[in-house]
C-alpha positions as CSV (number, residue, x, y, z in Angstrom):
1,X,-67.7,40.8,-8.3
2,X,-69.2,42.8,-11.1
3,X,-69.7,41.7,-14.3
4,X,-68.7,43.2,-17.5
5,X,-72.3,42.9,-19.1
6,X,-75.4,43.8,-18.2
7,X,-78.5,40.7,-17.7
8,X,-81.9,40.8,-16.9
9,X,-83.6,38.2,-15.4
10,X,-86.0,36.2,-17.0
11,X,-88.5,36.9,-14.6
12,X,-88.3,40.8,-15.6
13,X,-87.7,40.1,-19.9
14,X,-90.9,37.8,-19.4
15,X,-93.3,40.2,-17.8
16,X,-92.6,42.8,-21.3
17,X,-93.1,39.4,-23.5
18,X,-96.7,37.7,-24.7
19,X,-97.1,34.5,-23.4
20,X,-97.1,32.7,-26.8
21,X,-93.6,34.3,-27.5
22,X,-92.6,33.0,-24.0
23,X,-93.4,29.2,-25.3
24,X,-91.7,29.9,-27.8
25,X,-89.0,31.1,-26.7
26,X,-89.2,28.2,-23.6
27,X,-88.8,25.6,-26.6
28,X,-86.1,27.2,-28.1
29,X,-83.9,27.5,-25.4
30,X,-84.7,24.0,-24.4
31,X,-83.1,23.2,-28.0
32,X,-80.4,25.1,-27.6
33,X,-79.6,23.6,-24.1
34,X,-79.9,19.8,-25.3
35,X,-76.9,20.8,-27.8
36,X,-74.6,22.1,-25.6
37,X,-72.0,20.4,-24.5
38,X,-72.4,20.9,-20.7
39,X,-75.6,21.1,-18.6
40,X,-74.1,24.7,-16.6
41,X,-74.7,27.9,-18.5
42,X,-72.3,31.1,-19.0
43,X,-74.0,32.0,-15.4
44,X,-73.4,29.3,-13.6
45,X,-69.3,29.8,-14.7
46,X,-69.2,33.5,-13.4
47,X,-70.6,32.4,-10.1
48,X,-68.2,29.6,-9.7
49,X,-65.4,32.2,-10.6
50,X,-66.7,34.7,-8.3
51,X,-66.7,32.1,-5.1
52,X,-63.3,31.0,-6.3
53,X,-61.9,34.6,-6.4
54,X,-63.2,35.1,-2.8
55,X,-62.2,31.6,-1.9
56,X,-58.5,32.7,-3.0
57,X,-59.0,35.9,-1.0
58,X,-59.8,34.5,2.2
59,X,-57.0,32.3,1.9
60,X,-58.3,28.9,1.6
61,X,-56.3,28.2,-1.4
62,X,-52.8,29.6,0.2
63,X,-51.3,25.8,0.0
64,X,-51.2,26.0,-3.9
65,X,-49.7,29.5,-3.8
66,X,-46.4,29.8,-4.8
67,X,-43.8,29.9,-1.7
68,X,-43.3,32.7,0.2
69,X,-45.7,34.8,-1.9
70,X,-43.6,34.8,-4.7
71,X,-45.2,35.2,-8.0
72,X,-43.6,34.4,-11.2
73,X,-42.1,37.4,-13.4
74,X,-40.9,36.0,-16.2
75,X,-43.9,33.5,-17.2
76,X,-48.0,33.2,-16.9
77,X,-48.6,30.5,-14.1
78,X,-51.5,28.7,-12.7
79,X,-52.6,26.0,-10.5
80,X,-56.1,24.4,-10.5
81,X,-58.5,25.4,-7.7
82,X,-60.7,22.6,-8.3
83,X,-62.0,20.0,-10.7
84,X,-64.7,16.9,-11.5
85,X,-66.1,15.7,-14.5
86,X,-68.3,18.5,-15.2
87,X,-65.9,21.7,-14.5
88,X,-62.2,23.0,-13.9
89,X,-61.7,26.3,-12.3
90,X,-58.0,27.5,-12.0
91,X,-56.3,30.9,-10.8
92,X,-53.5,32.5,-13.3
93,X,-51.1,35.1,-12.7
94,X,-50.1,37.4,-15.7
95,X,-46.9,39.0,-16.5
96,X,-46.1,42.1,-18.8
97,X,-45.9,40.9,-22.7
98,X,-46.8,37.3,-22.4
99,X,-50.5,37.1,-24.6
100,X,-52.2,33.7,-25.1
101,X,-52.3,34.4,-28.8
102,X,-56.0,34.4,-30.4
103,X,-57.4,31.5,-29.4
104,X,-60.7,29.6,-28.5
105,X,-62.0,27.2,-26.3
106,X,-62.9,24.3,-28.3
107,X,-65.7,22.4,-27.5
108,X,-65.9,24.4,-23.8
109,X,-67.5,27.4,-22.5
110,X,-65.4,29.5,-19.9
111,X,-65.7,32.4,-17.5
112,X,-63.4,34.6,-15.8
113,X,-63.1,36.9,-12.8
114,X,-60.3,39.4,-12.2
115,X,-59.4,38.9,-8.3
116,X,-56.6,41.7,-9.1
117,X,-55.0,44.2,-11.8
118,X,-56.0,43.9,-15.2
119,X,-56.6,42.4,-18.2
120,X,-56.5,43.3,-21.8
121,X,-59.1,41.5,-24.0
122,X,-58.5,41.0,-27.6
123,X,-61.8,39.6,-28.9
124,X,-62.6,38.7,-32.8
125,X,-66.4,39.6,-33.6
126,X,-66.5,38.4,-37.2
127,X,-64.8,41.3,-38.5
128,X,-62.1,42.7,-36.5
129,X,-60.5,42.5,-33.1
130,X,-62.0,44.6,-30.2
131,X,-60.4,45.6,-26.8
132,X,-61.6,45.6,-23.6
133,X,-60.1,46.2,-20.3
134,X,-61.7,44.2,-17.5
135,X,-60.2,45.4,-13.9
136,X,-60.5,44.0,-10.5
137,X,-64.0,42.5,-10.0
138,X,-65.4,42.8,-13.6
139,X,-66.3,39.5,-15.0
140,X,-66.6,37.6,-18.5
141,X,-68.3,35.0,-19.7
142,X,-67.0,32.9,-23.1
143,X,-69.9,31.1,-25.0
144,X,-68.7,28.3,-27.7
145,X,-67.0,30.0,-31.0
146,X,-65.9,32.9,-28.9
147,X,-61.8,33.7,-30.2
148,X,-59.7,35.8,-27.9
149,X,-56.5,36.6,-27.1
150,X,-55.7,37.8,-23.6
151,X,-52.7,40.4,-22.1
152,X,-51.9,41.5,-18.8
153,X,-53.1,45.1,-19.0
154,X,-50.2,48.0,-19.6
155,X,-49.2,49.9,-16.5
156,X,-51.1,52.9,-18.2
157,X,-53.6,51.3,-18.7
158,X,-55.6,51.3,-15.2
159,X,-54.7,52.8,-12.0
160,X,-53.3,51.4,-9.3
161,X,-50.6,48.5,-9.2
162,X,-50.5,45.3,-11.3
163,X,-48.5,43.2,-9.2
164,X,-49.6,40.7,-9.0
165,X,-52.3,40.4,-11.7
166,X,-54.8,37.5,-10.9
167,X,-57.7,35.8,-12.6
168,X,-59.9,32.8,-12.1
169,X,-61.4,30.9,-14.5
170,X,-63.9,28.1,-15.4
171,X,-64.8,26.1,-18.2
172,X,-67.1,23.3,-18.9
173,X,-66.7,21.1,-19.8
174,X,-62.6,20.4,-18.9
175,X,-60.8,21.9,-21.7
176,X,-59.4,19.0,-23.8
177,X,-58.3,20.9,-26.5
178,X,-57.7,24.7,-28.1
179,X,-57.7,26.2,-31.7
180,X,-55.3,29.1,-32.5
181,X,-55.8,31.9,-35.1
182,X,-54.5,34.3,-36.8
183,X,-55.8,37.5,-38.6
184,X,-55.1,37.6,-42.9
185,X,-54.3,40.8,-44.1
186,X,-58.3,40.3,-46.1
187,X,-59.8,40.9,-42.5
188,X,-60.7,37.2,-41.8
189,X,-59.6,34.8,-39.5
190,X,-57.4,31.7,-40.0
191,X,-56.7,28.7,-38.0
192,X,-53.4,28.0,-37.6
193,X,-53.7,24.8,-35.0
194,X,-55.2,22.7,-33.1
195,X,-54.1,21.1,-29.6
196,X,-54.4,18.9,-27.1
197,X,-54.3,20.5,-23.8
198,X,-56.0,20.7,-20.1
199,X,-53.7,24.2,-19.3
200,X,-56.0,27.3,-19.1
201,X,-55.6,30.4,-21.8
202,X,-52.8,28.5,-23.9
203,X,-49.8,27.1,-21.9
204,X,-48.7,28.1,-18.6
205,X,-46.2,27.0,-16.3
């Protein structure tokens, strides 16, 4: 799967970087890691939704499937691939004009893949809310703080068909809980809630 932004090793940034700005950038990161809230990084998450997605593909994964094939229409719906202390990973389906509302990840980072379809993005960067459209194969990656709101894409919107629109996602750790938000009409952003919850992207069926 491809992702939606571009990376460069750290093997290629270091060979353009002095080696005192290497150390430290070395210490940094090693601060920044011993505050996060999960050893596995943003790259880590879009692997484990990439081998899911092809996981789903090949059919390992048909026994949580709905029966006979049939994907809901009326509601998002989801069923966890896997789980342990450290990560979830879950597939969703997507149905026209059913958003998650703008919403974070509390206290977990997350990653997606789109298996099939597309997805609309709806992403706050401090001062207003940016779309994206992230088709079949592209990838994101959702660091702490990051407030979104997520669509299945319009029929216009992409070529080819929709039906049925599938994503997998990760996060690390388990998602305990989500904030939801709300632009003011001053251009800022305001929580409206807080809650308890393990379901993926707001609640699903």
């Amino acid at each position: 799967m491809r992702s939606s932004a571009l990376t460069l090793s750290p093997r290629a940034l270091s060979s353009h970087v002095p080696a005192t700005s290497r150390l430290s950038a070395d210490v940094t990161d090693r601060a920044i890691a011993s505050a996060l809230p999960t050893r596995l990084r943003p790259a880590d998450l879009l692997r484990l939704t990439d081998e899911g997605a092809e996981d789903v593909l090949a059919g390992r994964y048909d026994h949580l499937l709905p029966p006979g094939g049939a994907w809901p229409r009326e509601e998002r719906w989801a069923t966890r691939l896997s789980a342990d202390e450290e990560v979830d990973v879950w597939l969703i389906s997507w149905v026209p004009d059913r958003s998650t509302e703008l919403h974070d990840h509390a206290g977990s980072l997350g990653a997606l893949t789109v298996l099939s379809g597309a997805l609309s993005e709806f992403r706050w960067n401090g001062r207003e809310l940016r779309e994206r459209t992230l088709s079949a194969g592209d990838q994101a990656s959702f660091p702490l703080g990051w407030v979104h709101d997520v669509v299945r894409a319009p029929e216009n919107a992409v070529p080819g068909p929709l039906d049925p629109t599938l994503s997998v996602h990760a996060y690390s750790p388990p998602l305990t809980a989500m904030s939801y938000y709300e632009v003011t009409g001053h251009g800022t952003l305001r929580r409206n809630r807080t809650v308890l919850t393990d379901q993926p992207e707001g609640d699903v069926k």
